[in-house]
CHARMM internal coordinates of N, CA and C (Angstrom, degrees):
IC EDIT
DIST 1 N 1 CA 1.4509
DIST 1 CA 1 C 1.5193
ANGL 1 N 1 CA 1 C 111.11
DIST 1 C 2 N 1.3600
ANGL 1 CA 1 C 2 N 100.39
DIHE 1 N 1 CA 1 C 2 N 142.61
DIST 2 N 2 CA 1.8617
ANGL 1 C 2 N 2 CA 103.27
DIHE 1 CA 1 C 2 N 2 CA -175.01
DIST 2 CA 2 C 1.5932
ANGL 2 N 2 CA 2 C 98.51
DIHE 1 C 2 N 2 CA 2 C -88.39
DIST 2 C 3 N 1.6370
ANGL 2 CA 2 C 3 N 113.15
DIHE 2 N 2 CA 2 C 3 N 133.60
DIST 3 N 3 CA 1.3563
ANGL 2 C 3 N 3 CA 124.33
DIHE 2 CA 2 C 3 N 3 CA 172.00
DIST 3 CA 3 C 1.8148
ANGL 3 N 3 CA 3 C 114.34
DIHE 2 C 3 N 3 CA 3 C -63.16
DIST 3 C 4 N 1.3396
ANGL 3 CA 3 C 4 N 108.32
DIHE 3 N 3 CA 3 C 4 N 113.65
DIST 4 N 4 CA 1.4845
ANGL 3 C 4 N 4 CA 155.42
DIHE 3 CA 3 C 4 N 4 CA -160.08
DIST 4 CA 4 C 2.2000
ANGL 4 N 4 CA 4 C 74.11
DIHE 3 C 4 N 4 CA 4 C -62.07
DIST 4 C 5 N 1.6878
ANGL 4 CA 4 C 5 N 115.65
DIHE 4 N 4 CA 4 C 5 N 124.13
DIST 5 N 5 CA 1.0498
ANGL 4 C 5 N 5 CA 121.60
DIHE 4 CA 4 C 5 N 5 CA 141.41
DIST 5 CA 5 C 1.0046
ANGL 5 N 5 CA 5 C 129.36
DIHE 4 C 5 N 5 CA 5 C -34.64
DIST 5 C 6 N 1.3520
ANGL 5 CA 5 C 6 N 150.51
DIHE 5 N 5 CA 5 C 6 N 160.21
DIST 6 N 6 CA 1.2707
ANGL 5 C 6 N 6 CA 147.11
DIHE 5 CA 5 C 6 N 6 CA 176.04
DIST 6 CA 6 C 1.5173
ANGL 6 N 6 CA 6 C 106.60
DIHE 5 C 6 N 6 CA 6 C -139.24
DIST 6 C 7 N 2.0547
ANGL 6 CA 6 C 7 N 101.51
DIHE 6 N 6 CA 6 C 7 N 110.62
DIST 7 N 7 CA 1.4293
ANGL 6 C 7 N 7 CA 100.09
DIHE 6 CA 6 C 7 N 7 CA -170.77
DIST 7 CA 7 C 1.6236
ANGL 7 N 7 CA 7 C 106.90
DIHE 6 C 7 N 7 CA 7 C -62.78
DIST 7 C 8 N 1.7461
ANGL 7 CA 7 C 8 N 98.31
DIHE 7 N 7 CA 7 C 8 N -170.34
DIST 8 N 8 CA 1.3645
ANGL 7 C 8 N 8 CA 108.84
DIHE 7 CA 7 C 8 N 8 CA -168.20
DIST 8 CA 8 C 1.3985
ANGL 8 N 8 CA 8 C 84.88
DIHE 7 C 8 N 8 CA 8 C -125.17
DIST 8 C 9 N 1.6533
ANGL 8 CA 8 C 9 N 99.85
DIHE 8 N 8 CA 8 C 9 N 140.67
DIST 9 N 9 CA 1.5976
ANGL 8 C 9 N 9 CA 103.62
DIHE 8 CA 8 C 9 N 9 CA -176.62
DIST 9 CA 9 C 1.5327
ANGL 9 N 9 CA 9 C 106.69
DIHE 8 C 9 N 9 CA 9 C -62.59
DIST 9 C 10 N 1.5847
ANGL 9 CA 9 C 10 N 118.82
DIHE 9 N 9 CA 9 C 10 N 158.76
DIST 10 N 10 CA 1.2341
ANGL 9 C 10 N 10 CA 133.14
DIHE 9 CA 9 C 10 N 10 CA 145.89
DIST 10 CA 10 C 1.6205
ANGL 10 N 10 CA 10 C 115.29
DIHE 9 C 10 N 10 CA 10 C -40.61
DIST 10 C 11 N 1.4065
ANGL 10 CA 10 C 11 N 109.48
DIHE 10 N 10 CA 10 C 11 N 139.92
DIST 11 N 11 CA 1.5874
ANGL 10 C 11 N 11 CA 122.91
DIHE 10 CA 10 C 11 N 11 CA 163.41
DIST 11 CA 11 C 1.2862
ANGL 11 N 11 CA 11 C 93.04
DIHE 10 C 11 N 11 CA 11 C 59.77
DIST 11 C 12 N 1.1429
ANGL 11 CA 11 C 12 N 109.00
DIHE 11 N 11 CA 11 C 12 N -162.60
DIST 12 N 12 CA 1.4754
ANGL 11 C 12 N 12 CA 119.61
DIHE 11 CA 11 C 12 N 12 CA -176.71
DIST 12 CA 12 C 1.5881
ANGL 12 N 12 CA 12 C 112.99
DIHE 11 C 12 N 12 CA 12 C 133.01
DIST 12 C 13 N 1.4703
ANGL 12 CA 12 C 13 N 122.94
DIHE 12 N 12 CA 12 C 13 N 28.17
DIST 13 N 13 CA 0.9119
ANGL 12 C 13 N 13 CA 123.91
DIHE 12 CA 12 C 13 N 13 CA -162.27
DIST 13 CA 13 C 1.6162
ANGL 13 N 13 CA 13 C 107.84
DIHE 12 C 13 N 13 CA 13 C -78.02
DIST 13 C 14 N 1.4550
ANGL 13 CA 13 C 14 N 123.59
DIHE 13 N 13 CA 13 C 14 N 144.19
DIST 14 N 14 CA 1.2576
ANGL 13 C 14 N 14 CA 126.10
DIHE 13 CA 13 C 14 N 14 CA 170.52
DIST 14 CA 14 C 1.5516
ANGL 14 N 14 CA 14 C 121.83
DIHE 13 C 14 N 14 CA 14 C -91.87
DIST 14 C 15 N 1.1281
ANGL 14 CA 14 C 15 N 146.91
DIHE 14 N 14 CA 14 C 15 N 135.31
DIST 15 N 15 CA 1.5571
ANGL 14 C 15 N 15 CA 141.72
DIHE 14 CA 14 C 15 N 15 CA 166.32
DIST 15 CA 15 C 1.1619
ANGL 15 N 15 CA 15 C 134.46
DIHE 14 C 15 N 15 CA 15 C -122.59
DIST 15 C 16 N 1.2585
ANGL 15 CA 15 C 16 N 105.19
DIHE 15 N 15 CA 15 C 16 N 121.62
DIST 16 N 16 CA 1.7975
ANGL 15 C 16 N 16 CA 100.66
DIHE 15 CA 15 C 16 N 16 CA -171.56
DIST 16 CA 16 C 1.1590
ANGL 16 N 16 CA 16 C 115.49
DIHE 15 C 16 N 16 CA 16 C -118.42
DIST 16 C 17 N 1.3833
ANGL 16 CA 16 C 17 N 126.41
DIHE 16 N 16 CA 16 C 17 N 97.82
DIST 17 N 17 CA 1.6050
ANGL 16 C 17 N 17 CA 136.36
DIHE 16 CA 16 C 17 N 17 CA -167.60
DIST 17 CA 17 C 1.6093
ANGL 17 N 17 CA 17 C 106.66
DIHE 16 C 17 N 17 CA 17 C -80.28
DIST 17 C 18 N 1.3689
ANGL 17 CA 17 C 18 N 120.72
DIHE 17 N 17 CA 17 C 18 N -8.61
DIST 18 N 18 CA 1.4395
ANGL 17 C 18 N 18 CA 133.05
DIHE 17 CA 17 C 18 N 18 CA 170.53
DIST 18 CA 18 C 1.5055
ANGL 18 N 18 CA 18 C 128.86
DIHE 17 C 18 N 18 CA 18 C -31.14
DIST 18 C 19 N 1.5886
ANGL 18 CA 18 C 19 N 115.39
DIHE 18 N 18 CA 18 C 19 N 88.16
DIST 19 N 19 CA 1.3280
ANGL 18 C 19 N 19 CA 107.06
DIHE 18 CA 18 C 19 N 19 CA -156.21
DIST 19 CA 19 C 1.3216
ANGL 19 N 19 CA 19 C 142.64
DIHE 18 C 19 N 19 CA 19 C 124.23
DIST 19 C 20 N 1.5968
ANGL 19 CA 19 C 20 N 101.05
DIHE 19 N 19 CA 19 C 20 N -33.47
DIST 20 N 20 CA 1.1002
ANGL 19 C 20 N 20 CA 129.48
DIHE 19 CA 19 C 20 N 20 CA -145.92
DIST 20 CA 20 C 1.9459
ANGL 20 N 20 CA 20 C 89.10
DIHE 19 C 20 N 20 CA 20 C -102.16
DIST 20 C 21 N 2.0385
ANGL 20 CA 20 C 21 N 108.09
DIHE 20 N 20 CA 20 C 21 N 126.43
DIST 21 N 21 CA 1.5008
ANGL 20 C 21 N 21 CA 92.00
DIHE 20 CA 20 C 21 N 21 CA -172.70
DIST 21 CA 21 C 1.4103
ANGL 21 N 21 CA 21 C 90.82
DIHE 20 C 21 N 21 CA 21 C -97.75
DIST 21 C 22 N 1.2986
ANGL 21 CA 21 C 22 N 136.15
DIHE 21 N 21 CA 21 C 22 N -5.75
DIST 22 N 22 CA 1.4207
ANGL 21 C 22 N 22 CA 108.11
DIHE 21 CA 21 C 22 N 22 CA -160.68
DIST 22 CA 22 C 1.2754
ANGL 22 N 22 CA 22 C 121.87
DIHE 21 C 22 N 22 CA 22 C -58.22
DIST 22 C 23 N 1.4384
ANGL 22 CA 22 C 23 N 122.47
DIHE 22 N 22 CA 22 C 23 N 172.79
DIST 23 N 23 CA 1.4842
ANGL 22 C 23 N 23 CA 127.08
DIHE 22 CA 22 C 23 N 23 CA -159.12
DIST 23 CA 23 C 1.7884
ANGL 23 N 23 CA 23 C 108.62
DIHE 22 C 23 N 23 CA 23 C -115.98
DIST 23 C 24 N 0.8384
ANGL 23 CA 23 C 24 N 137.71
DIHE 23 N 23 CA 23 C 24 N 175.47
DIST 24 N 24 CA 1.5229
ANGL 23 C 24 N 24 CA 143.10
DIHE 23 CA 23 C 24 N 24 CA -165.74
DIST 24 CA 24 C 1.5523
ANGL 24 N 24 CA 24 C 79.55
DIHE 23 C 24 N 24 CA 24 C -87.32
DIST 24 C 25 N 1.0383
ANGL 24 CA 24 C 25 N 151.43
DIHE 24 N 24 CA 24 C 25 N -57.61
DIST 25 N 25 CA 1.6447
ANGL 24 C 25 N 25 CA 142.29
DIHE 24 CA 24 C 25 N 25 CA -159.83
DIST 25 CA 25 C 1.5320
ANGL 25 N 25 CA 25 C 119.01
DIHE 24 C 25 N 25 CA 25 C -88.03
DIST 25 C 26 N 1.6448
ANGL 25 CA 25 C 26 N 104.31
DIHE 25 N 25 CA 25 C 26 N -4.92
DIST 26 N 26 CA 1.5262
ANGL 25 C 26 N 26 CA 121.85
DIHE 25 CA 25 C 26 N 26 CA 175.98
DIST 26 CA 26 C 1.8395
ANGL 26 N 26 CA 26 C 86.97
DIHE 25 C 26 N 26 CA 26 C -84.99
DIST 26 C 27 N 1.0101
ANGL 26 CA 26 C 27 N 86.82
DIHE 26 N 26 CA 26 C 27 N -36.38
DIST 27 N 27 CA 2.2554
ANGL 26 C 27 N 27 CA 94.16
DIHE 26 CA 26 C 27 N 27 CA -160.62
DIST 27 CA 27 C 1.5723
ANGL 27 N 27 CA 27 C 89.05
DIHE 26 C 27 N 27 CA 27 C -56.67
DIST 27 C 28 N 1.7724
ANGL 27 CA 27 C 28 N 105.57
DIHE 27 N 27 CA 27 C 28 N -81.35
DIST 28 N 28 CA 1.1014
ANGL 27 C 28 N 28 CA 137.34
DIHE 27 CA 27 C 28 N 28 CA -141.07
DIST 28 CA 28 C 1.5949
ANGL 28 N 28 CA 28 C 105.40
DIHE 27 C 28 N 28 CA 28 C -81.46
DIST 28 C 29 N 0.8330
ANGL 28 CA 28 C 29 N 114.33
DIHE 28 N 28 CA 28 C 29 N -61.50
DIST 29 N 29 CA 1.8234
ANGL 28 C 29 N 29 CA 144.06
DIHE 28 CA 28 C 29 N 29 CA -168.42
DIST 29 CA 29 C 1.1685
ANGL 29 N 29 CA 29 C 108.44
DIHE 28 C 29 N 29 CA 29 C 106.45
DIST 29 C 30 N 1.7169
ANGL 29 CA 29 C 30 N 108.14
DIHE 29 N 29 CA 29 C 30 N -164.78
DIST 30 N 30 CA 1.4083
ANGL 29 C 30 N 30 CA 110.60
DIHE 29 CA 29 C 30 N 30 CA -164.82
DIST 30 CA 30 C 1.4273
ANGL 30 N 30 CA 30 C 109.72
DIHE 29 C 30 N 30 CA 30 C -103.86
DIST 30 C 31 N 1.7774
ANGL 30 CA 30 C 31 N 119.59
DIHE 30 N 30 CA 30 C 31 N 3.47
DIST 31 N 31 CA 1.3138
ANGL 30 C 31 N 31 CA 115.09
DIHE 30 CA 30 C 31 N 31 CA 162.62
DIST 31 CA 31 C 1.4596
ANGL 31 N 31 CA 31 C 114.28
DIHE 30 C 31 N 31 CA 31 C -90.82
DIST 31 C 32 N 1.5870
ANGL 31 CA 31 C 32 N 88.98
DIHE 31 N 31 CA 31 C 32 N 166.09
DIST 32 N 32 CA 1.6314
ANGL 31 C 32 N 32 CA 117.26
DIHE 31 CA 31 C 32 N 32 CA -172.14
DIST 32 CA 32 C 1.4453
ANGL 32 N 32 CA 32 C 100.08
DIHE 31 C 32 N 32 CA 32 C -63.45
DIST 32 C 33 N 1.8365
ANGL 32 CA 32 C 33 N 136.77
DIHE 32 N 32 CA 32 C 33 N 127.85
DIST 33 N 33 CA 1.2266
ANGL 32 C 33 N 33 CA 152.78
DIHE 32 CA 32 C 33 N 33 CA -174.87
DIST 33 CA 33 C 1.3732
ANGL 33 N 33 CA 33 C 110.02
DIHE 32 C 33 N 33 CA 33 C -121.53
DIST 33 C 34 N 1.4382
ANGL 33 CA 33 C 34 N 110.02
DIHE 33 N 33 CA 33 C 34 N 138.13
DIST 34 N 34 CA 1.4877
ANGL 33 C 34 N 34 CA 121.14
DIHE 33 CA 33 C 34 N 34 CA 179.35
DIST 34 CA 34 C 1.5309
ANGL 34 N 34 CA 34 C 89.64
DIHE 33 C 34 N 34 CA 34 C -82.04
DIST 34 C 35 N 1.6413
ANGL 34 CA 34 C 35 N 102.36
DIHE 34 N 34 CA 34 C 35 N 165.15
DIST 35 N 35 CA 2.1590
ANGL 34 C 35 N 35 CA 105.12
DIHE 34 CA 34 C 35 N 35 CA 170.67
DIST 35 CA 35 C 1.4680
ANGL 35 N 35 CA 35 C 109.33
DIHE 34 C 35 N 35 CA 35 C -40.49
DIST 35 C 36 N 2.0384
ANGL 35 CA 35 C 36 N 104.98
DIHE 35 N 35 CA 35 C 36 N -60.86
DIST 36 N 36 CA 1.1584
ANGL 35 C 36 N 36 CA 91.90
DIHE 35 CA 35 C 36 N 36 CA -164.02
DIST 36 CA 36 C 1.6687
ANGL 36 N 36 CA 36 C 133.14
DIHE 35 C 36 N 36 CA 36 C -79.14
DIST 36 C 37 N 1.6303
ANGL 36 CA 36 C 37 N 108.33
DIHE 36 N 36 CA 36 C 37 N 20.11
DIST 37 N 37 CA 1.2670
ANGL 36 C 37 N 37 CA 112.05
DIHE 36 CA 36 C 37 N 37 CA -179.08
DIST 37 CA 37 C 1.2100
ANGL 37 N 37 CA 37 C 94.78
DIHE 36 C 37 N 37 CA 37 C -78.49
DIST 37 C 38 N 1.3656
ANGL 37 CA 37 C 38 N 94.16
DIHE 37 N 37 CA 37 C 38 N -53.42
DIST 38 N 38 CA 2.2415
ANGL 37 C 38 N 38 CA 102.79
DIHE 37 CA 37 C 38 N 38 CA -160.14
DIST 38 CA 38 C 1.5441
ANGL 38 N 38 CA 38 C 100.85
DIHE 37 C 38 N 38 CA 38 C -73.85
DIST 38 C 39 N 1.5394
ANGL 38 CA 38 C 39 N 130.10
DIHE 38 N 38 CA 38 C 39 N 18.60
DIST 39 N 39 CA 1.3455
ANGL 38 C 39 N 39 CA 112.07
DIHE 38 CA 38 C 39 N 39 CA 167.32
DIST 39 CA 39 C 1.6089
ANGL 39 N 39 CA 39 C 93.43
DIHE 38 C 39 N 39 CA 39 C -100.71
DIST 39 C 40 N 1.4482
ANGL 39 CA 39 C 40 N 120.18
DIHE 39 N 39 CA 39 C 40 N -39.73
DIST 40 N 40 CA 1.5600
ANGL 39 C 40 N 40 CA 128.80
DIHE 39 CA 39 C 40 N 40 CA -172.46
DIST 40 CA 40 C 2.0784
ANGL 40 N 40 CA 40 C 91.91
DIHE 39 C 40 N 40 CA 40 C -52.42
DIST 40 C 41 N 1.3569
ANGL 40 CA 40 C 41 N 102.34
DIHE 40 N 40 CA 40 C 41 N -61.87
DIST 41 N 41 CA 1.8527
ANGL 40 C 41 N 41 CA 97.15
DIHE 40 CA 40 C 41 N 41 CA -178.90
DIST 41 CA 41 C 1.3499
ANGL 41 N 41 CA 41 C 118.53
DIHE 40 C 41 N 41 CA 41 C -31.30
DIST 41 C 42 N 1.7910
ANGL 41 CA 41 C 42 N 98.64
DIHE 41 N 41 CA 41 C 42 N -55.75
DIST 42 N 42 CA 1.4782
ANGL 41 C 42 N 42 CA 100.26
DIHE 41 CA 41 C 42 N 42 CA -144.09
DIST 42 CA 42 C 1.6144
ANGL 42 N 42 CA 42 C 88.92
DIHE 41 C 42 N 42 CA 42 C -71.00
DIST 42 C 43 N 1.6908
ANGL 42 CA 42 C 43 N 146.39
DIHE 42 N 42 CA 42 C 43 N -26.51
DIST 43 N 43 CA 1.0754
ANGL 42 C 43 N 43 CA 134.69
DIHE 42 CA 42 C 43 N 43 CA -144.21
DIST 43 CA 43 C 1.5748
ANGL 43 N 43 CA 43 C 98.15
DIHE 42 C 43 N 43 CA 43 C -95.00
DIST 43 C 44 N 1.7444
ANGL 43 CA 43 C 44 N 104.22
DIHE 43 N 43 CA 43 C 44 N -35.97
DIST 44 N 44 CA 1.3784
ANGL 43 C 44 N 44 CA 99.77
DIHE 43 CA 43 C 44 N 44 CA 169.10
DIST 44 CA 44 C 1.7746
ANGL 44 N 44 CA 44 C 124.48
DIHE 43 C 44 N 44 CA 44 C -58.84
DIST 44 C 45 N 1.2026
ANGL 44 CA 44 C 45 N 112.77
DIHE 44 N 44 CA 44 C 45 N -39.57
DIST 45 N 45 CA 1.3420
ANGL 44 C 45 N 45 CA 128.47
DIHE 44 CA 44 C 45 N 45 CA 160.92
DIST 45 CA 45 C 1.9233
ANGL 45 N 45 CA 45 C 117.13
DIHE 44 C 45 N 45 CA 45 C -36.72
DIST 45 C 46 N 1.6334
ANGL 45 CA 45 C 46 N 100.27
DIHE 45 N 45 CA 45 C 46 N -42.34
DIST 46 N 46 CA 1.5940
ANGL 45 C 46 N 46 CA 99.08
DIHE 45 CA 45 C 46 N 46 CA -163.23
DIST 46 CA 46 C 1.5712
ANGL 46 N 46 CA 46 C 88.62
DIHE 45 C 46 N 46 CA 46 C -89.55
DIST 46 C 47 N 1.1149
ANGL 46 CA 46 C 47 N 120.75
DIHE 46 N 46 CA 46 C 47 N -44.51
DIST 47 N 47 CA 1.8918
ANGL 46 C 47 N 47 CA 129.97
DIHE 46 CA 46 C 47 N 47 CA -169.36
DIST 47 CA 47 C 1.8767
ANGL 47 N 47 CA 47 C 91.31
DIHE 46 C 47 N 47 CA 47 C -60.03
DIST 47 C 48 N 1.1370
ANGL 47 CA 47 C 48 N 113.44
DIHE 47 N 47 CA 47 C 48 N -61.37
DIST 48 N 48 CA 1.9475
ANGL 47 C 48 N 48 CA 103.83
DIHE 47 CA 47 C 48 N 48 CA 178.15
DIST 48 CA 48 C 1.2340
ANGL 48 N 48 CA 48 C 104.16
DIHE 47 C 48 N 48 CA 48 C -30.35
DIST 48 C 49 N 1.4573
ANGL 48 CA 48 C 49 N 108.88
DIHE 48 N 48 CA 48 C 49 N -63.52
DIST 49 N 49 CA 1.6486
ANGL 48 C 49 N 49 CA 124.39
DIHE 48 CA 48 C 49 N 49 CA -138.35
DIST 49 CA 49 C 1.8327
ANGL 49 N 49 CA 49 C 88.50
DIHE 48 C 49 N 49 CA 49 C -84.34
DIST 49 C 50 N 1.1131
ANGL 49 CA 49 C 50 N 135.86
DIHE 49 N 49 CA 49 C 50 N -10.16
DIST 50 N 50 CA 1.3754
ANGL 49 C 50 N 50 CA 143.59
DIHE 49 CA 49 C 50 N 50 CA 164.95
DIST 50 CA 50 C 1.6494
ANGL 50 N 50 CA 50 C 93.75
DIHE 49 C 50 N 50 CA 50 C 65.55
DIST 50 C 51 N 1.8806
ANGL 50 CA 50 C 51 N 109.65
DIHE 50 N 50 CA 50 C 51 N 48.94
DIST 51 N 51 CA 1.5655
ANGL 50 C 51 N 51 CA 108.45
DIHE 50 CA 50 C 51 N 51 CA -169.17
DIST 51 CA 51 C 1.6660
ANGL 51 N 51 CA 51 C 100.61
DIHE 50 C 51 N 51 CA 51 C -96.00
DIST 51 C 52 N 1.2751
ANGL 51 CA 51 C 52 N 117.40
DIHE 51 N 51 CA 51 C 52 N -9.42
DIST 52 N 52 CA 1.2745
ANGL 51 C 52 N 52 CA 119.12
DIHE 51 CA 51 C 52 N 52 CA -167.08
DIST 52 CA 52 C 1.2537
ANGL 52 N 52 CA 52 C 103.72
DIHE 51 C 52 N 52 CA 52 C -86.57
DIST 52 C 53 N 1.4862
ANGL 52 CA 52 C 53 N 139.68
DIHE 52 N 52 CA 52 C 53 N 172.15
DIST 53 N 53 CA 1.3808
ANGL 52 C 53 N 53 CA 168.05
DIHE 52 CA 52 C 53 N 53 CA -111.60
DIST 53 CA 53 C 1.2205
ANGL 53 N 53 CA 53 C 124.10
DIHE 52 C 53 N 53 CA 53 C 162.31
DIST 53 C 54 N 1.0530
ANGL 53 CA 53 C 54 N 142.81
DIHE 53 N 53 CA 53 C 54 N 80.35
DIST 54 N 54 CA 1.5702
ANGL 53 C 54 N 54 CA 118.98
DIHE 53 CA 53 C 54 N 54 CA 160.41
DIST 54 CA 54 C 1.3776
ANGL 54 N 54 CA 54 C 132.99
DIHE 53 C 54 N 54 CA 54 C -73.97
DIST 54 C 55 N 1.6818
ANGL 54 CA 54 C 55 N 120.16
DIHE 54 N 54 CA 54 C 55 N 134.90
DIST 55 N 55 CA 1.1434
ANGL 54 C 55 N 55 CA 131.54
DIHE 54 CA 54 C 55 N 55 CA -162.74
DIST 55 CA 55 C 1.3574
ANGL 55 N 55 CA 55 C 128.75
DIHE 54 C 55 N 55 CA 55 C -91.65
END
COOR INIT
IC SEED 1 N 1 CA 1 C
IC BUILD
């Protein structure tokens, strides 16, 4: 039998906030956010800041 590939997990993203001064109201603002707003922010936030990695 031929040895079976071995997938590569899903996602795997790395993040390094190291450095970084912005503030939760620089991120977010100062209005009230449902989850999925402040997940859409925070990713736009890491993709600007070019903080993300893939693993």
């Amino acid at each position: 039998m031929a040895a079976k590939k071995k997938k590569k997990a899903f996602g795997g993203y790395a993040i390094n906030f190291a450095g970084q001064k912005a503030t939760l109201e620089e991120v977010f603002g100062k209005a009230a956010l449902v989850p999925s707003q402040m997940t859409k922010k925070l990713w736009a936030f890491i993709k600007g800041k070019k903080l993300g990695k893939k693993g």
